[in-house]
Gaussian input, Z-matrix of N, CA and C with variables (Angstrom, degrees):
# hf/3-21g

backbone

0 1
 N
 C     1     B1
 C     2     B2     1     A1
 N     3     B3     2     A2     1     D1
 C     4     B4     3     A3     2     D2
 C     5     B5     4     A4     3     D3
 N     6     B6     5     A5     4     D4
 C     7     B7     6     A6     5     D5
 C     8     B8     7     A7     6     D6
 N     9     B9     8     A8     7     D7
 C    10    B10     9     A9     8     D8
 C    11    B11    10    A10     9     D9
 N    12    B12    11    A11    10    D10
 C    13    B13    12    A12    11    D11
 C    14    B14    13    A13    12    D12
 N    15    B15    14    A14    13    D13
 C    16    B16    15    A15    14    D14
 C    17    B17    16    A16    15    D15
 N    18    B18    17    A17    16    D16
 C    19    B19    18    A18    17    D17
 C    20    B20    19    A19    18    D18
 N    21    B21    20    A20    19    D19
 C    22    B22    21    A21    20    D20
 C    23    B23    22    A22    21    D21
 N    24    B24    23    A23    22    D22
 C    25    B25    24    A24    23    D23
 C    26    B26    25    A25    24    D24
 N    27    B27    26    A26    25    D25
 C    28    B28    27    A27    26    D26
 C    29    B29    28    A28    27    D27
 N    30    B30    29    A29    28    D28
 C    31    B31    30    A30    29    D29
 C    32    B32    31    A31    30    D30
 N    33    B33    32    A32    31    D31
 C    34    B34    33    A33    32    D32
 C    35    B35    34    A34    33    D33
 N    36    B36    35    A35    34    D34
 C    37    B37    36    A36    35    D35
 C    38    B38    37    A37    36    D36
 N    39    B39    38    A38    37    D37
 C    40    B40    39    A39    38    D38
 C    41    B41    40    A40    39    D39
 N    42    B42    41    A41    40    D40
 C    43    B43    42    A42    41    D41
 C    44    B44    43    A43    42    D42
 N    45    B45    44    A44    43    D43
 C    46    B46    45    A45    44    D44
 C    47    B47    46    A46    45    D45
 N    48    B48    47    A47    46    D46
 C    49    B49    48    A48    47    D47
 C    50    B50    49    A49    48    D48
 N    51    B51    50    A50    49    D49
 C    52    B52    51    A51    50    D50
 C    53    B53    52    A52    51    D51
 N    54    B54    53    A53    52    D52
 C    55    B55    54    A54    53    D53
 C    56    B56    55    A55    54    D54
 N    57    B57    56    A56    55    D55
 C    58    B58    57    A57    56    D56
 C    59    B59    58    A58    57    D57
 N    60    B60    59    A59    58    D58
 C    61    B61    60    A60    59    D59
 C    62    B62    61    A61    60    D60
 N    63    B63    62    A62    61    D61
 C    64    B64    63    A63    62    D62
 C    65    B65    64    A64    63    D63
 N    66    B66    65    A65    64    D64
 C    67    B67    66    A66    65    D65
 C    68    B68    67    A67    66    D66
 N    69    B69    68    A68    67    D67
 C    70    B70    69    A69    68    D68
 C    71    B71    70    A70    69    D69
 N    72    B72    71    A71    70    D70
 C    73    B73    72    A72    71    D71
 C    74    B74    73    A73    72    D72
 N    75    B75    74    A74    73    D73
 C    76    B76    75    A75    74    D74
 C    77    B77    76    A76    75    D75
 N    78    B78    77    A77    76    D76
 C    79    B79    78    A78    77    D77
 C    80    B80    79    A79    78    D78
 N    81    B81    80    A80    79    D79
 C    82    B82    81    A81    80    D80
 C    83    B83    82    A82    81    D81
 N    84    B84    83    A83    82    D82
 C    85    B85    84    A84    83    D83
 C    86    B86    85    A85    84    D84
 N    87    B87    86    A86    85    D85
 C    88    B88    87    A87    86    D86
 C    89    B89    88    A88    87    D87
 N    90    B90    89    A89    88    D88
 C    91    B91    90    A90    89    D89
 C    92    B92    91    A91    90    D90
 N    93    B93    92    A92    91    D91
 C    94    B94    93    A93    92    D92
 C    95    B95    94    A94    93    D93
 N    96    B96    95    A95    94    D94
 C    97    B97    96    A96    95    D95
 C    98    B98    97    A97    96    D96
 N    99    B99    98    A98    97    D97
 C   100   B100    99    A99    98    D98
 C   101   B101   100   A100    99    D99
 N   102   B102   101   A101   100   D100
 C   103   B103   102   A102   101   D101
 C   104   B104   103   A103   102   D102
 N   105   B105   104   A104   103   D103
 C   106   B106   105   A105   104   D104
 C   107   B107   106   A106   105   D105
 N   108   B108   107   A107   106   D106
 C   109   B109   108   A108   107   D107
 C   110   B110   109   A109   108   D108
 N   111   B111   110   A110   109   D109
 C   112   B112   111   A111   110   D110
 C   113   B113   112   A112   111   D111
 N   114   B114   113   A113   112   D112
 C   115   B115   114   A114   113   D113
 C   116   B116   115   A115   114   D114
 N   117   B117   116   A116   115   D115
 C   118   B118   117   A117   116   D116
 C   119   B119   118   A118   117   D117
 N   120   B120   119   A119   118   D118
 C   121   B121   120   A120   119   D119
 C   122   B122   121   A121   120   D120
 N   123   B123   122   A122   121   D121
 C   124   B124   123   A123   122   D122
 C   125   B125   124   A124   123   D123
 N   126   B126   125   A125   124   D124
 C   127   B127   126   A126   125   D125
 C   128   B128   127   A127   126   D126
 N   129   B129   128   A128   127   D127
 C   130   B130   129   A129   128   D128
 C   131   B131   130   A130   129   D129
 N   132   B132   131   A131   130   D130
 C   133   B133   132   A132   131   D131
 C   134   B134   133   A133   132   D132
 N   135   B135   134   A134   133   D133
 C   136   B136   135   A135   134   D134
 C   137   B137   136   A136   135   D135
 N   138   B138   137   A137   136   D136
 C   139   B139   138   A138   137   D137
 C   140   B140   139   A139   138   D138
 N   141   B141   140   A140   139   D139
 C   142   B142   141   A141   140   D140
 C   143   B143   142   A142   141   D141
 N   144   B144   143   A143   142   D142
 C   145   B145   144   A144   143   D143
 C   146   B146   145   A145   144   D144
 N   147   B147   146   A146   145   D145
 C   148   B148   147   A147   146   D146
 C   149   B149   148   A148   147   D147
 N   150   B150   149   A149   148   D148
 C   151   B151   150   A150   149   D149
 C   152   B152   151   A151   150   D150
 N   153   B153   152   A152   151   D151
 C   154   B154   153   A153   152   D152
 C   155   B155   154   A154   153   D153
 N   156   B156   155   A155   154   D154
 C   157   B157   156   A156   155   D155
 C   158   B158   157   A157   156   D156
 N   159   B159   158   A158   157   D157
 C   160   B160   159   A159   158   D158
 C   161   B161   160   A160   159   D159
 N   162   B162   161   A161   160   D160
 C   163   B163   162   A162   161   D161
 C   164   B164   163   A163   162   D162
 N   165   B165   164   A164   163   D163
 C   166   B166   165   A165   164   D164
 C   167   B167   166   A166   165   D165
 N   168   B168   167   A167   166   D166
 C   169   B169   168   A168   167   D167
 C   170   B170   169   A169   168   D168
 N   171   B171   170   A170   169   D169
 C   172   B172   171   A171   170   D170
 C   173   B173   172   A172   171   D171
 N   174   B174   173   A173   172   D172
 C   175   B175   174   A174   173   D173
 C   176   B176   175   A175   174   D174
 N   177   B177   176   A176   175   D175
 C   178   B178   177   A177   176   D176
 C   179   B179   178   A178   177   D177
 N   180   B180   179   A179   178   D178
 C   181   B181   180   A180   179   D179
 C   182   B182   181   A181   180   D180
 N   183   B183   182   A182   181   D181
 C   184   B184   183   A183   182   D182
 C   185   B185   184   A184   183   D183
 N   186   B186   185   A185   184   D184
 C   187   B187   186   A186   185   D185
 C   188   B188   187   A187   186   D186
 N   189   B189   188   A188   187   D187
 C   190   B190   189   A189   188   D188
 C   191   B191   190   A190   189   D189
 N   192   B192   191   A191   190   D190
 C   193   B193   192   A192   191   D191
 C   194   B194   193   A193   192   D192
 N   195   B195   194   A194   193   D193
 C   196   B196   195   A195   194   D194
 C   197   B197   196   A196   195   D195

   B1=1.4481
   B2=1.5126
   B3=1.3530
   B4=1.3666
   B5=1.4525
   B6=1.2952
   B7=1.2541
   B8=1.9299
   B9=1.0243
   B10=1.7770
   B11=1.3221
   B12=1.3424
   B13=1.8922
   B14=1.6605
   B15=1.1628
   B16=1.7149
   B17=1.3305
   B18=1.7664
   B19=1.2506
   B20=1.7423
   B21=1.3568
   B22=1.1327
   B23=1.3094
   B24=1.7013
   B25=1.0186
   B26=1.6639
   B27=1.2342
   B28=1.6441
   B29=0.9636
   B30=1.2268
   B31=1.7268
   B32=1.8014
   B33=1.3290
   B34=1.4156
   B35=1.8654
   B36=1.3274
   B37=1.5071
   B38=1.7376
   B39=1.6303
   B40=1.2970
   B41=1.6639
   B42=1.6964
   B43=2.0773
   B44=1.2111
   B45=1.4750
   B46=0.9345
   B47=1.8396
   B48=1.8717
   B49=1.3822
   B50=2.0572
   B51=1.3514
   B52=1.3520
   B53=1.8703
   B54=1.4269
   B55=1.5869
   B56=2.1981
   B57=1.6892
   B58=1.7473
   B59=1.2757
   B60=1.5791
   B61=1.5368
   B62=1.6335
   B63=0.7270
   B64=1.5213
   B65=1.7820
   B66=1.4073
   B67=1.8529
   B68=1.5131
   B69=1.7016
   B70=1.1360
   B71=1.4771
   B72=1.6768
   B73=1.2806
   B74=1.3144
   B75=0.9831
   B76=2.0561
   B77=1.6593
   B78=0.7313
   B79=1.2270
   B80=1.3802
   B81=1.8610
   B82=1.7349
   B83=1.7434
   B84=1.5256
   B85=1.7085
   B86=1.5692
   B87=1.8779
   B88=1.4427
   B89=1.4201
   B90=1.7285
   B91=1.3313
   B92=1.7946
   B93=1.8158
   B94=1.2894
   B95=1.5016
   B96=1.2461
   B97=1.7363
   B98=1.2994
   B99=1.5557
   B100=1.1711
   B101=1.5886
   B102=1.5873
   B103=1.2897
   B104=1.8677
   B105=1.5191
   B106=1.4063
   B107=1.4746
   B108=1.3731
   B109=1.3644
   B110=1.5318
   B111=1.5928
   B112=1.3209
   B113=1.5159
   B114=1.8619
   B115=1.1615
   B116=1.5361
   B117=1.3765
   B118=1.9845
   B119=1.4744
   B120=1.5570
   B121=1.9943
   B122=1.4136
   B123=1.4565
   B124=1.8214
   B125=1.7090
   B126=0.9884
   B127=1.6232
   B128=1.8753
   B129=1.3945
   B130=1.5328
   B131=1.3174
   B132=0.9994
   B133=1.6283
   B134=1.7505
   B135=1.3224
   B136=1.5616
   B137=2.0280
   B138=1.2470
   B139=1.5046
   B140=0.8195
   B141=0.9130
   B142=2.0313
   B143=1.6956
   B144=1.9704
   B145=1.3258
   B146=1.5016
   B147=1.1431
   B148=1.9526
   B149=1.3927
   B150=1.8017
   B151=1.5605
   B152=1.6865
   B153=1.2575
   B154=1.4405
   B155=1.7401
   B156=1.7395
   B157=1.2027
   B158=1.4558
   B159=1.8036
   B160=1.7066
   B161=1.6882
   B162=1.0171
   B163=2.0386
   B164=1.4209
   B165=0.5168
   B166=1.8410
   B167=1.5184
   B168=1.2676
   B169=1.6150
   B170=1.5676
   B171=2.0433
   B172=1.0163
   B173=1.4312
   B174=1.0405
   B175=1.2478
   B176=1.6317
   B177=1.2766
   B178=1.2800
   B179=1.9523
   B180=1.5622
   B181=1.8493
   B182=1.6882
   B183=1.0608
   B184=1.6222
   B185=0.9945
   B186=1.7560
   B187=1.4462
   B188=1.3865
   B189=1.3228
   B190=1.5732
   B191=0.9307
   B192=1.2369
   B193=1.3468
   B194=1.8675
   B195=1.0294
   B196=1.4924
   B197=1.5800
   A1=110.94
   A2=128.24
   A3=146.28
   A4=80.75
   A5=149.50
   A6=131.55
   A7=92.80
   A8=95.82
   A9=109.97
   A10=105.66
   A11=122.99
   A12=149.75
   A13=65.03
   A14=94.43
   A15=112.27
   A16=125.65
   A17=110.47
   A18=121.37
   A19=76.67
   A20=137.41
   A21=113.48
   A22=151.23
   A23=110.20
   A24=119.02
   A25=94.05
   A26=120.53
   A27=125.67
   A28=105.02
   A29=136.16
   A30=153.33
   A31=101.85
   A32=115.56
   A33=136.21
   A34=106.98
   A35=100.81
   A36=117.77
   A37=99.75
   A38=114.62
   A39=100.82
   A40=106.36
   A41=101.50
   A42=99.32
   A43=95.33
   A44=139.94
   A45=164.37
   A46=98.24
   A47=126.13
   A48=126.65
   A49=87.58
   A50=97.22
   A51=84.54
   A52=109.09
   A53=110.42
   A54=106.09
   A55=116.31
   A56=81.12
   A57=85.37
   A58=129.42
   A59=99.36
   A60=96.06
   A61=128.71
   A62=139.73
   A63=123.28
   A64=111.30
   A65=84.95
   A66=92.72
   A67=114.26
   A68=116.28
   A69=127.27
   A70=111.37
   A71=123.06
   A72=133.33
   A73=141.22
   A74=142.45
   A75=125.31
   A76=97.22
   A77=105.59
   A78=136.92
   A79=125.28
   A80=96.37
   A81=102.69
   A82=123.20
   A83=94.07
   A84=85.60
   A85=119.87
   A86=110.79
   A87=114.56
   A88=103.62
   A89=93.31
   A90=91.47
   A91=108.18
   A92=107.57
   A93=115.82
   A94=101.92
   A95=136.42
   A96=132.70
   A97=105.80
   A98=120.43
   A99=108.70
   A100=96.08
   A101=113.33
   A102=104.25
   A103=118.13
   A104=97.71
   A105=113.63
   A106=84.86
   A107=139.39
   A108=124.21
   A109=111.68
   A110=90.82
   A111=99.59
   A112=135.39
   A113=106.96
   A114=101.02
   A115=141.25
   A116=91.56
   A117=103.45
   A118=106.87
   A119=113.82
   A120=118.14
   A121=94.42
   A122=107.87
   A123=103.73
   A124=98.88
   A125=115.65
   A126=109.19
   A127=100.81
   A128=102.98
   A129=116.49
   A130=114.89
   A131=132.23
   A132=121.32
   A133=105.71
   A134=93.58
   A135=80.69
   A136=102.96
   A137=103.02
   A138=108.66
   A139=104.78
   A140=151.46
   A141=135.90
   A142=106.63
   A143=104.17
   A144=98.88
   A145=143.93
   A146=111.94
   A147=136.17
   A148=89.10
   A149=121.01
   A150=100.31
   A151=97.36
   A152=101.82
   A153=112.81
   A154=102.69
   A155=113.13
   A156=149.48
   A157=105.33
   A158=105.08
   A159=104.82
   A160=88.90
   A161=104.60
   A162=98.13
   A163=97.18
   A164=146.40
   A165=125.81
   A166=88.18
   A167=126.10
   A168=118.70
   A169=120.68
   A170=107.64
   A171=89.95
   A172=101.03
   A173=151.97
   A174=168.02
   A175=88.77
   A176=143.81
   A177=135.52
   A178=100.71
   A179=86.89
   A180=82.51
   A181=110.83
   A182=138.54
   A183=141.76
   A184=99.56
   A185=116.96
   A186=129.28
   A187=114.48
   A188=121.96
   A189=124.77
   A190=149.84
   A191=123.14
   A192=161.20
   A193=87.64
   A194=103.66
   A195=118.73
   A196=133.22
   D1=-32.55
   D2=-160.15
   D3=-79.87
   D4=-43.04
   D5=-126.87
   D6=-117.58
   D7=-15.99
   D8=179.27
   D9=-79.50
   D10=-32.86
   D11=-132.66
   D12=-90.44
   D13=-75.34
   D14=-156.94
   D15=-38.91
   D16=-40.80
   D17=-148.20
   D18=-99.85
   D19=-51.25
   D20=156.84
   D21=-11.32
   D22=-54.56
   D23=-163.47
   D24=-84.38
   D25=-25.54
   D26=-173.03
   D27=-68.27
   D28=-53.21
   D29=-166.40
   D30=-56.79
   D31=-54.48
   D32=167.61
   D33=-45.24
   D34=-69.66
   D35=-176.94
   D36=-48.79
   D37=-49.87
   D38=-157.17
   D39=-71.01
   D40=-19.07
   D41=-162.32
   D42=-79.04
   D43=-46.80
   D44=-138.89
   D45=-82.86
   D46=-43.74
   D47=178.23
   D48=-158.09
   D49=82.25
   D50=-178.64
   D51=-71.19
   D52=155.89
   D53=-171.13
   D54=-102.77
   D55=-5.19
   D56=158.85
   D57=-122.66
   D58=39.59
   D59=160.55
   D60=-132.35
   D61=166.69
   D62=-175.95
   D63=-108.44
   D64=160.18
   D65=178.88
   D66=-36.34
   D67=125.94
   D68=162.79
   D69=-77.82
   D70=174.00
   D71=152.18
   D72=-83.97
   D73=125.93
   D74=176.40
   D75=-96.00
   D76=-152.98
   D77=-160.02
   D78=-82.97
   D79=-50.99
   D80=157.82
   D81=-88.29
   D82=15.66
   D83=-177.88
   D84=103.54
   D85=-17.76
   D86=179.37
   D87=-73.14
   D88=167.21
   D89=-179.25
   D90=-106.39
   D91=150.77
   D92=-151.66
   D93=-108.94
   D94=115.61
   D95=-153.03
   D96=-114.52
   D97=-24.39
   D98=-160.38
   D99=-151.79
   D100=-179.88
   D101=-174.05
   D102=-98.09
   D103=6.85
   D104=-173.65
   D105=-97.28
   D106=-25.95
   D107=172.40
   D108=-53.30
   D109=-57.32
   D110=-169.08
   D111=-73.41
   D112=-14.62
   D113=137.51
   D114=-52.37
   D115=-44.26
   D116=-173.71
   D117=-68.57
   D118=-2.12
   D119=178.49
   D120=-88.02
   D121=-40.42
   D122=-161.28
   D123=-90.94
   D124=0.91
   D125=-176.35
   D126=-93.67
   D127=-51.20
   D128=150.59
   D129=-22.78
   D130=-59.04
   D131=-161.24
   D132=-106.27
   D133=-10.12
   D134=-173.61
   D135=-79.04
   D136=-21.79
   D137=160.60
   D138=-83.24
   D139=-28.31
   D140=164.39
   D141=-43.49
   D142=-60.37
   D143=160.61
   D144=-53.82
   D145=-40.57
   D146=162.86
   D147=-31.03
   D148=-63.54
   D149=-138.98
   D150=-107.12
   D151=10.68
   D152=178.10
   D153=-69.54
   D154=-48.12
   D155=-156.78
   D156=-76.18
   D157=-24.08
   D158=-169.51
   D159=-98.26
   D160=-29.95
   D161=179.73
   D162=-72.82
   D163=-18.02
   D164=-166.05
   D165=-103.90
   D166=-36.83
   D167=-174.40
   D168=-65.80
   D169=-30.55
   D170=172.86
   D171=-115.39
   D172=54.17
   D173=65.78
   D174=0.03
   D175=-96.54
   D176=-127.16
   D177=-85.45
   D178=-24.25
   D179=167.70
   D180=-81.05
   D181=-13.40
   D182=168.30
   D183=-56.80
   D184=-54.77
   D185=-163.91
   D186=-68.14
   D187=-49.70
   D188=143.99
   D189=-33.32
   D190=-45.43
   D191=164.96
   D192=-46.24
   D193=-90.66
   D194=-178.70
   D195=-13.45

């Protein structure tokens, strides 16, 4: 069980800050280290998109409205 425990916890450790790869890029040029970065880049923009999605929606109800 100890040896499962382990190889677990490594597998986690490595996705999470893997130690053979080097700094990625985002978008503004920072550098991206780990994969919790790179979630928190893609969670970032997908609300960039979200609120991109609520202006044009009520944009077209103003326009309606009208």
């Amino acid at each position: 069980m100890s040896d499962h425990l382990n190889a677990a916890i490594n597998r986690v450790a490595s996705a999470i800050l893997p130690q053979d790869v080097g700094a990625g890029k985002d978008a503004t040029g920072g550098a991206v280290i780990s994969l919790t970065e790179a979630v928190m880049g893609i969670t970032a923009g997908l609300v960039r998109v979200a609120d991109a999605l609520l202006d044009v929606a009520n944009a077209i109800r103003e326009n309606h409205a009208a």
